[in-house]
Structures are given as structure tokens and as C-alpha cells.
C-alpha positions as a Python dict, from the first residue, in 0.01 Angstrom:
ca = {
    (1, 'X'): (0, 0, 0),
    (2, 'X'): (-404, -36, -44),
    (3, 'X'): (-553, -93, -397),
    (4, 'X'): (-873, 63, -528),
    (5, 'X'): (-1112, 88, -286),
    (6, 'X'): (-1463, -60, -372),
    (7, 'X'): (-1795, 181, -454),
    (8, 'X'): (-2018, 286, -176),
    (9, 'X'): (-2355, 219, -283),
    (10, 'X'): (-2572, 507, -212),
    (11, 'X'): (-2915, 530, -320),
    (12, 'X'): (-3166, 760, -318),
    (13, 'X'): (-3487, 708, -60),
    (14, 'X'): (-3788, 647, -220),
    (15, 'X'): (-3981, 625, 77),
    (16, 'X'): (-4193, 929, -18),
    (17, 'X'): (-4433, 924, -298),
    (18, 'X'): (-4376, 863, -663),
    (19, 'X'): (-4566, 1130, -937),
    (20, 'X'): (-4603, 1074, -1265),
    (21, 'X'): (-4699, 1282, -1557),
    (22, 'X'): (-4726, 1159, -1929),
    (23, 'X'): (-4818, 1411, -2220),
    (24, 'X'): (-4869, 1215, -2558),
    (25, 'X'): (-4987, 1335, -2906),
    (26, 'X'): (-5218, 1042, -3046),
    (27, 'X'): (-5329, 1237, -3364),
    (28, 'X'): (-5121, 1100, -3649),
    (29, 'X'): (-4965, 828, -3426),
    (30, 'X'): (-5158, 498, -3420),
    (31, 'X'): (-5031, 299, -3188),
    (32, 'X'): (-5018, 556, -2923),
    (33, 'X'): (-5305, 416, -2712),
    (34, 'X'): (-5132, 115, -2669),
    (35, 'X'): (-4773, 288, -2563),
    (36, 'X'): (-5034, 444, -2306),
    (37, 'X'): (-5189, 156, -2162),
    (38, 'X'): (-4847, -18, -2141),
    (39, 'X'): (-4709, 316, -1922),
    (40, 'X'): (-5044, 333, -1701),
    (41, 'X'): (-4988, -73, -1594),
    (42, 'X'): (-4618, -24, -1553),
    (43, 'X'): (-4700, 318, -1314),
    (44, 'X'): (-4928, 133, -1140),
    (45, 'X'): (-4710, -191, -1100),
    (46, 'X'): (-4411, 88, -966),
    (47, 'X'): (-4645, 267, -742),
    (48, 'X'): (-4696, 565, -926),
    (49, 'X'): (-4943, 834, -922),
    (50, 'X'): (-4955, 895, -1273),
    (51, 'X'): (-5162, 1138, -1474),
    (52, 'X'): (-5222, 1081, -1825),
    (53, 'X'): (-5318, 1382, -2056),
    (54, 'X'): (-5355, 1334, -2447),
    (55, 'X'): (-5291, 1601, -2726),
    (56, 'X'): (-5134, 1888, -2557),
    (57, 'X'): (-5069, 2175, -2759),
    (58, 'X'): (-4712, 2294, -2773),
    (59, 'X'): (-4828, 2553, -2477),
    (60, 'X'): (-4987, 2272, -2270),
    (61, 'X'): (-4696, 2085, -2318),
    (62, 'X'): (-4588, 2376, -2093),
    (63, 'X'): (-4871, 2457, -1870),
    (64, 'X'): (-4913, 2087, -1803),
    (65, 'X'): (-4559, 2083, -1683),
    (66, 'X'): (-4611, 2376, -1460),
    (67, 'X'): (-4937, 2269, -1329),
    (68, 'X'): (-4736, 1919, -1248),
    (69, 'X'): (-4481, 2105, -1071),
    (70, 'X'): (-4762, 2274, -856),
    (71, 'X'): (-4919, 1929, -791),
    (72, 'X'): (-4547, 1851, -647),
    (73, 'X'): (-4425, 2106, -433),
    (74, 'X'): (-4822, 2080, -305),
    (75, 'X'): (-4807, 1699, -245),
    (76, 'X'): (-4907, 1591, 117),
    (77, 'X'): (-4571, 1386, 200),
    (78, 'X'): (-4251, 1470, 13),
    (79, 'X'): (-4191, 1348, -295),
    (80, 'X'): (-3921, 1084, -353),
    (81, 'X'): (-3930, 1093, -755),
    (82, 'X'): (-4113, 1201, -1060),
    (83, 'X'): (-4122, 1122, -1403),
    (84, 'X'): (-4225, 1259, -1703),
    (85, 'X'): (-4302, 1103, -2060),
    (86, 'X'): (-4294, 1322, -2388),
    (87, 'X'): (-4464, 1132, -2690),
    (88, 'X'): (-4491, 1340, -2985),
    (89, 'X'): (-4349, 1395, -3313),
    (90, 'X'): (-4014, 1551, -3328),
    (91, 'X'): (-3723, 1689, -3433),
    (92, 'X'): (-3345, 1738, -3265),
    (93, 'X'): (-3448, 1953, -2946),
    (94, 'X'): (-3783, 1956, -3002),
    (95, 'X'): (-4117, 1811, -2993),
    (96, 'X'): (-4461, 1893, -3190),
    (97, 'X'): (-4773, 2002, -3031),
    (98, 'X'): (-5174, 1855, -3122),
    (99, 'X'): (-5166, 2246, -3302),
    (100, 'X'): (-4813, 2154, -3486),
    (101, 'X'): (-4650, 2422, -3346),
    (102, 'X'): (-4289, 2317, -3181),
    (103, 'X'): (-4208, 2317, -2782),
    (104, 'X'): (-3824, 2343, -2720),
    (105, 'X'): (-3715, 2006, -2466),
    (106, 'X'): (-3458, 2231, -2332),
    (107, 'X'): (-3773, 2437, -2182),
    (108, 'X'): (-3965, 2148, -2040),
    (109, 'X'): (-3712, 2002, -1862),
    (110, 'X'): (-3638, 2336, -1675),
    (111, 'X'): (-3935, 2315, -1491),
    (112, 'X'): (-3833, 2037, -1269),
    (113, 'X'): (-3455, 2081, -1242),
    (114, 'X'): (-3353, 2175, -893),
    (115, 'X'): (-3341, 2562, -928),
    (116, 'X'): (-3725, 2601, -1047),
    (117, 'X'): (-3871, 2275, -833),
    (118, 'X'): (-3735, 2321, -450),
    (119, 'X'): (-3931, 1982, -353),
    (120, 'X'): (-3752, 1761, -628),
    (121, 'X'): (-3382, 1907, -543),
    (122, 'X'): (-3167, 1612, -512),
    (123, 'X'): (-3469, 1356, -590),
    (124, 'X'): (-3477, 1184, -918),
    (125, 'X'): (-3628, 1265, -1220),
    (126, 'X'): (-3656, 1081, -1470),
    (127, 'X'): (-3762, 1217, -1832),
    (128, 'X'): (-3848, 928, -2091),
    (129, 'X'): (-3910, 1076, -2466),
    (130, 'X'): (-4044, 869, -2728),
    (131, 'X'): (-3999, 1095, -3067),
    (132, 'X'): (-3771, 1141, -3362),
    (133, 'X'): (-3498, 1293, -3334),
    (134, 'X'): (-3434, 1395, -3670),
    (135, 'X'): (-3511, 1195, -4046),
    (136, 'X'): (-3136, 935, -4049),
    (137, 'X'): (-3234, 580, -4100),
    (138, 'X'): (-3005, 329, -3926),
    (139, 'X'): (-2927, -5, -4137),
    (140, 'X'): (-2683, -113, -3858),
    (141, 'X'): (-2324, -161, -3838),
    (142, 'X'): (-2107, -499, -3726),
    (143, 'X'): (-2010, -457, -3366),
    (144, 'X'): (-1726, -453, -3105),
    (145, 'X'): (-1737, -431, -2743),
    (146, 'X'): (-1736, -91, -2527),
    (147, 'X'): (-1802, 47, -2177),
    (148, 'X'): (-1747, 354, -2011),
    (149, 'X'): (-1863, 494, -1658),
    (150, 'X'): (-1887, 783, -1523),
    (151, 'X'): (-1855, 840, -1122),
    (152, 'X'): (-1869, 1164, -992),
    (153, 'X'): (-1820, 1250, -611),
    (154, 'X'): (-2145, 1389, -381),
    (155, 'X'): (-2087, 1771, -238),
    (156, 'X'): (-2299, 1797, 31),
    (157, 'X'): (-2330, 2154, 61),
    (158, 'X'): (-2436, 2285, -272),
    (159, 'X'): (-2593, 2044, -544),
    (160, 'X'): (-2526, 2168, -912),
    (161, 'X'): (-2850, 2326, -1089),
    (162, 'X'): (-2897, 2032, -1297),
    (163, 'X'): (-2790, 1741, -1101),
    (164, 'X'): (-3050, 1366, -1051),
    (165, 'X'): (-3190, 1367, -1431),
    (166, 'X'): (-3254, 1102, -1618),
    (167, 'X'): (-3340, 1174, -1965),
    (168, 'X'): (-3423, 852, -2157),
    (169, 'X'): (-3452, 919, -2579),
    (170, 'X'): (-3623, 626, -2807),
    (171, 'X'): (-3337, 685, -3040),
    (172, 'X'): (-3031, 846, -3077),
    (173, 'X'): (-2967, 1233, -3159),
    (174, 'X'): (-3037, 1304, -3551),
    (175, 'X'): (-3236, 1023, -3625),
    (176, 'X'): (-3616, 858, -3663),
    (177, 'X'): (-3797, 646, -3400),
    (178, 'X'): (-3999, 333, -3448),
    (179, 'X'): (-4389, 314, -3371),
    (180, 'X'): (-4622, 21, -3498),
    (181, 'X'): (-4973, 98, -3575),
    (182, 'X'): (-5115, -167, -3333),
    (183, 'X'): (-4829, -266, -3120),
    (184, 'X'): (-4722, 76, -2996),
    (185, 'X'): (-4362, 157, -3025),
    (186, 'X'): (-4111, -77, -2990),
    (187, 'X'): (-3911, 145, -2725),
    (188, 'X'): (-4213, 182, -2478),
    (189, 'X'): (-4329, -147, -2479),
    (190, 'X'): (-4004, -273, -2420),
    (191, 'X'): (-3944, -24, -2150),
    (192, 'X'): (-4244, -83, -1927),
    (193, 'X'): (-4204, -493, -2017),
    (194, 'X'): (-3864, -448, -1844),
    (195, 'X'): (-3929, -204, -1564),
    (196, 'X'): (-4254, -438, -1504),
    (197, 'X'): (-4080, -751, -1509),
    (198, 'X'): (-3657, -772, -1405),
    (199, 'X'): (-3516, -617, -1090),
    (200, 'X'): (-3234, -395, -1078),
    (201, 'X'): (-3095, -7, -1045),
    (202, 'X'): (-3277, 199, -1331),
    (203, 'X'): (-2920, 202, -1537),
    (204, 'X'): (-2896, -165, -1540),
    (205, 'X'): (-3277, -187, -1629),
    (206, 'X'): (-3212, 34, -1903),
    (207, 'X'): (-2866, -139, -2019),
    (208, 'X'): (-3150, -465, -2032),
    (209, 'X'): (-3392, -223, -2258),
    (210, 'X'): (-3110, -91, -2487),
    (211, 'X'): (-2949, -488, -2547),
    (212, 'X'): (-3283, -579, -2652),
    (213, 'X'): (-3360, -301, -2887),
    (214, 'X'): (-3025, -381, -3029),
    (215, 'X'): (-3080, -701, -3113),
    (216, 'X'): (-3425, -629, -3233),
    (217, 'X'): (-3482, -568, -3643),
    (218, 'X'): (-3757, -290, -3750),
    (219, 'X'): (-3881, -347, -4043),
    (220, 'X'): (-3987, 20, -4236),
    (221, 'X'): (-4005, 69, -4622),
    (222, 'X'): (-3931, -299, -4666),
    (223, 'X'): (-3595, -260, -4526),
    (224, 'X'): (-3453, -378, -4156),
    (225, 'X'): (-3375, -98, -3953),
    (226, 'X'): (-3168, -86, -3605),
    (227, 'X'): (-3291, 138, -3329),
    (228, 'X'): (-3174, 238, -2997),
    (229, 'X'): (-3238, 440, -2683),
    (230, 'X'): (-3013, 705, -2604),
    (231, 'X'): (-2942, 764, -2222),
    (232, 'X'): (-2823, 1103, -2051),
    (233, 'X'): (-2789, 1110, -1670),
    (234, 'X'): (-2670, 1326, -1368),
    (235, 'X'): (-2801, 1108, -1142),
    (236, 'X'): (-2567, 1109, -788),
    (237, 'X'): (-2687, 806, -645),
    (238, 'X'): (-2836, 443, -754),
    (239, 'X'): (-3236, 467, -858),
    (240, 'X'): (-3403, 161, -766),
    (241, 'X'): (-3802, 128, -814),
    (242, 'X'): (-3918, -221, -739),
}
């Protein structure tokens, strides 16, 4: 009698290009500029062609989306990947526009998914969103050890309408995220340090990102605070970048 077989590794091809797309509010968020510069070396550094667009309106959160999409399915060669950074303030679902006015997340990241974008079905994409979720404050608890994984088994005739995402939160659901008025936030720069700087799949990379932010003390109203990233994925394969 055999035991467990071992994993294949499959992993997507990112022969193809690499697109990039970050929207980010700067009004009423110092320390957005240098969250931006951080992205813009790490895009470069990853072979990106990014596109950086400052103060969208709820709407051009939108537009800007579609418009992206366009650029996509329009690209010369096909497109291997394509990410997308949200920096805003925010609430549970949803982010604030330049104008105030609120943009559901659930509509943004429709655009892409593999019904609405034909030339990103079955390619990664990879959402990274760097606002509050909501006003909880987390003091930080004593720990124990967990792990769980998920594996799920590739169909090759039909792929499920929301299958290769990656969305990547700066915190966890219900509560506030961390930016410092000079540093940038404490999530993006320790993102794009990591994705810039260790080699791995994009889960383990991000396993690195949220160990660090756990271990790391933010200081607001005097008192330490814990914050971490919050990871949702359907991706089917492993993502590397380097």
C-alpha cells in the first residue's frame, strides 16, 4: 500500500508581461508619497509596467479600473499577471474617494475576475489594499501555534468565475490600519522591502510580510498596537515573481 503522494508543483507562466495599476488617495494621508515611491521601485525591480494615478474619485476608482482592463485585453503580448493597489481611507467593503464619496471593493474587483477580463482568465491577479477596515484597535493577544492549507484540484475544462485572486488587506476585517506621516505605512513598506529583497512563491513572501508585522509594535495614542495583513486567495497554481 502507497502513502500520500507528494504535491505537484505547478506554477503559473509568467513569461508574458506584467501590468500594474495603483490608485492612492494622498489628501489626508501623509505618508502616502512614500508608500508610492516604495511600490514604483518594487514594480520596477519585478518587471512591472506600472501606472500610478493619485486621488481618484470614488468613480475613477472605477473608470481607472476599466480603462486598465482596456490597456490589458489591448496589450501587444499576453499578459501573464496584473496587480492592482487600493490606498484610501476605508471602511469594511469599502474604500473612500478624493470627493469622499464610497466605492464598494466588491465592484472593483469584478472588473478583472475571469468573466469580465477574457485576457487575465486563469492568470494571476493580485489585489493589495492598504485601508481600514473598520475603527477596532488591536492591543495583541499571547500566542499559540496554527496552520492550515488549503489545496484544491485544477479542472481543466471550465475555471470557476472567480478563480487566481489574490487579495492582500493591511489589516484584518473590522479594524484600523497603520500609516506614519513620513515613513509611509508600515504594511507597504514592508511589503515591497520583502518582495524587493527574499525569494520565494508570493504565499511564502507574504507568510515573511505577515511574521514581521506581527512582531512589529505600532505605537498610536501612546499605546502599542499589533497589526496584521489579512490574505484571501483562489490562486490554482504557485505565483513566483523574481
Amino acid at each position: 500500500m502507497s502513502g500520500p503522494q507528494p504535491l505537484q508543483e505547478e506554477r503559473y507562466d509568467m513569461s508574458g508581461a506584467r501590468l500594474a495599476l495603483t490608485l492612492c488617495v494622498t489628501k489626508a494621508r501623509e505618508g502616502s508619497e512614500a508608500d508610492m515611491d516604495a511600490l514604483e521601485h518594487m514594480f520596477r525591480y519585478l518587471r512591472f509596467e506600472s501606472t500610478m494615478k493619485r486621488d481618484p474619485t470614488a468613480q475613477q476608482f472605477l473608470d481607472e479600473l476599466d480603462k486598465f482592463k482596456q490597456t490589458i485585453e489591448n496589450w501587444e503580448e499576453p499578459v501573464s499577471c496584473a496587480f492592482v493597489v487600493l490606498m484610501a481611507h476605508g471602511l469594511e467593503g469599502v474604500l473612500e474617494g478624493e470627493d469622499e464619496k464610497m466605492v464598494r471593493l466588491e465592484d472593483l474587483f469584478e472588473v478583472l475576475n475571469n468573466k469580465n477580463c477574457k485576457a487575465l482568465r486563469g492568470k494571476p491577479k493580485v489585489y493589495i489594499i492598504q485601508a481600514c477596515r473598520g475603527e477596532h484597535r488591536d492591543l495583541g493577544e499571547e500566542i499559540g501555534e496554527d496552520r492550515v492549507a488549503a489545496i484544491t484540484k485544477d479542472n481543466p475544462q471550465t475555471i470557476p468565475t472567480y478563480t487566481d485572486t489574490l487579495h492582500i488587506y493591511s489589516t484584518v476585517e473590522g479594524y484600523l490600519s497603520y500609516r506614519h506621516d513620513e515613513k509611509g505605512s508600515g504594511f507597504i513598506q514592508t511589503l515591497t522591502d520583502v518582495f524587493t529583497n527574499k525569494i520565494g512563491s508570493i504565499m511564502e513572501l507574504l507568510e515573511e510580510v505577515t511574521r514581521i508585522m506581527a512582531e512589529t509594535e505600532v505605537m498610536q495614542e501612546g499605546t502599542p498596537r499589533k497589526v496584521n495583513p489579512e490574505i484571501q486567495s483562489t490562486l490554482r497554481k504557485k505565483l513566483y515573481l523574481q
